[in-house]
Structure formats: structure tokens, C-alpha cells
N, C-alpha and C positions, 0 to 999 in steps of 0.2 A: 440506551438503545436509540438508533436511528429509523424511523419506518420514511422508506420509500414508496410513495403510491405510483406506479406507471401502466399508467392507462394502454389496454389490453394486453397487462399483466398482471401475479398475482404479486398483492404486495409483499417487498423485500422488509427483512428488519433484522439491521445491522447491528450484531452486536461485540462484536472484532473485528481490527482492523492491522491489518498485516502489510509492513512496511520495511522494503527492501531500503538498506541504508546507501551503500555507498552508488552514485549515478543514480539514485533516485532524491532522497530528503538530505543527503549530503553529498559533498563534490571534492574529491582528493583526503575525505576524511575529515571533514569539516562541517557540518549541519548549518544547511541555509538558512538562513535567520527567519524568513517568511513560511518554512515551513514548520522552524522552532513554534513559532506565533500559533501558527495554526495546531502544530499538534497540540498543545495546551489544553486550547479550548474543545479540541475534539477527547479529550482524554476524560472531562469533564461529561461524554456523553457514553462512551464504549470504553471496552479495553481495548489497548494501543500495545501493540508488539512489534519490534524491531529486531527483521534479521539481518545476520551478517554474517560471514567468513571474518570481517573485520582489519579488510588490508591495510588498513593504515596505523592496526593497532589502536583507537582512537574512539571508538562505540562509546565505550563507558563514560568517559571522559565531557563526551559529548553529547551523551543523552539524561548526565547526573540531574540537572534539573526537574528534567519533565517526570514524570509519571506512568512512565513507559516500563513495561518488561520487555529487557534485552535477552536475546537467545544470538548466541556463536555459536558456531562450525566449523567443521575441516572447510577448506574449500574445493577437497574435492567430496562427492556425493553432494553437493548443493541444494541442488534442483531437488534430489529425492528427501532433503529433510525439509523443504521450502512447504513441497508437496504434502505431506506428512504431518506440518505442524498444521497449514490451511485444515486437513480432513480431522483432523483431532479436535478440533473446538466444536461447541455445542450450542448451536443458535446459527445465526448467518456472518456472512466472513467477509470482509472488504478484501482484496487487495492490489496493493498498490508495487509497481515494479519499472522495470528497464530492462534486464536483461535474456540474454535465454534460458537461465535458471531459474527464470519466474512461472513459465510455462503452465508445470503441473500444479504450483499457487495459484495460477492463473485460472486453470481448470475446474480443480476444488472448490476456487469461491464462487460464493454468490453472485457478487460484483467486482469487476478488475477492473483496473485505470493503470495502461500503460502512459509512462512518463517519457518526453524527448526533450533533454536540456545537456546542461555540456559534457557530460559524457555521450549523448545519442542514445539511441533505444536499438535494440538487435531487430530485426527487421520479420525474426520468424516471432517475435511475439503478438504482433499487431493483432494478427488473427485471432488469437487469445483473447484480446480487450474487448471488455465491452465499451470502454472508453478511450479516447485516445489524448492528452494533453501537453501542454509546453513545457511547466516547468510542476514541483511541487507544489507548491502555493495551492495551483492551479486543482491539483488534483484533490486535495486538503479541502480545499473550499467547497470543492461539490458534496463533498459529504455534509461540511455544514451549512450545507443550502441546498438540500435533496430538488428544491423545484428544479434544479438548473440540470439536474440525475433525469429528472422527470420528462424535461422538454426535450433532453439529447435521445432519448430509448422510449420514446412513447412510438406506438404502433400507427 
């Protein structure tokens, strides 16, 4: 579990973390090495979940390593199973996204971290985020470094 303390809020305590794959922690199907790194160590503290439609066919493959449970889908109803897996888990929920299928993941969790790296970010999720960042790494890290959660959303 992750606890978050953010000052004039009540503390968060993360204990799933939901992670849109492709244009987020991977790029044409491929898992960024930085954010390979990171999930690791975060999986070491929470459960790590990784969704995907999985267009490049390539999830598995490339999440065999880690310690991660993969979930695939149609790609179409996306959003509404994105939505659906965030409200099903029991504790507090990270999650992590790009697209506009992230939305109601977005809504459900506790905490969201929209991501902009080379596929871009849809522009109606912003509003979504509690957080906004560049690449995965980026977003990966704040969890394992809650002060940096702290100083971004303190009141």
C-alpha cells in the first residue's frame, strides 16, 4: 500500500494501480524501458494491473516479466470495462492513462495521472486528471515518491 498524506485532504491509500498500456507505459506496442523499471518497484508495493484492447497484439509478451496482472478487451466498449475494473477493486485505485477511454478509470479512481508522450494525450481527459505529466516514468515515479503527489495537490 501507498499512503498519500495531502494537506487539506483526507489521506489517500493506494492500493491498485491501473495502467492503460499502449500511449501510456508502452509506445506502438512496446513497454518503455523506464517505465518497465518503475513498474517493478511499484509492484513491490501495490497491485499493478494492465489494460488493454492490446493492438499490437504484444501485452503479454511484454509485460512476461513483471508482476503485473494483464486484463484484454474488445476494443470496442473500452472505456466502459476501463470504468468497471477502476469501481471493482476494494481499497483505493491509482490510475494511470492517455486516452479518452480512460475517462470513467479516470472518474472511479482515487487518483489519475494523465500521461502526454508520443502518442499525445486526448485533450477531453485533462479534466479527469488529478495530475498531468510527460511521459510514464514520470507518472510511475510519483507514486513512488508520494511527497512529489503531495506538493502537486496540496490545498
Amino acid at each position: 500500500m501507498i499512503r498519500i498524506d495531502i494537506p487539506g485532504f483526507d489521506p489517500l491509500d493506494i492500493e491498485h494501480v491501473l495502467l492503460d498500456f499502449n500511449g501510456t507505459i508502452a509506445f506502438d506496442g512496446v513497454l518503455l524501458e523506464g517505465a518497465r523499471n518503475a513498474i517493478r518497484r511499484l509492484a513491490d508495493q501495490v497491485h499493478v494491473v494492465v489494460l488493454t484492447a492490446d493492438t499490437y497484439g504484444s501485452v503479454e509478451e511484454q509485460c512476461a516479466s513483471l508482476d503485473v496482472e494483464v486484463v484484454t478487451f474488445p476494443q470496442a466498449g473500452a472505456a466502459q470495462l476501463k470504468e468497471e475494473c477502476a469501481r471493482s477493486l476494494a481499497g483505493g485505485v491509482a490510475a494511470i492513462g492517455n486516452g479518452r477511454n480512460d475517462m470513467g478509470m479516470f472518474d472511479a479512481a482515487a487518483l489519475s495521472i494523465a500521461v502526454i508522450d508520443g502518442e499525445g494525450a486526448c485533450s477531453a481527459l485533462l479534466p479527469h486528471a488529478d495530475i498531468v505529466v510527460r511521459d510514464a516514468a514520470e507518472a510511475l515515479e510519483l507514486l513512488l515518491n508520494p511527497n512529489r503527489i503531495r506538493a502537486t495537490l496540496r490545498s
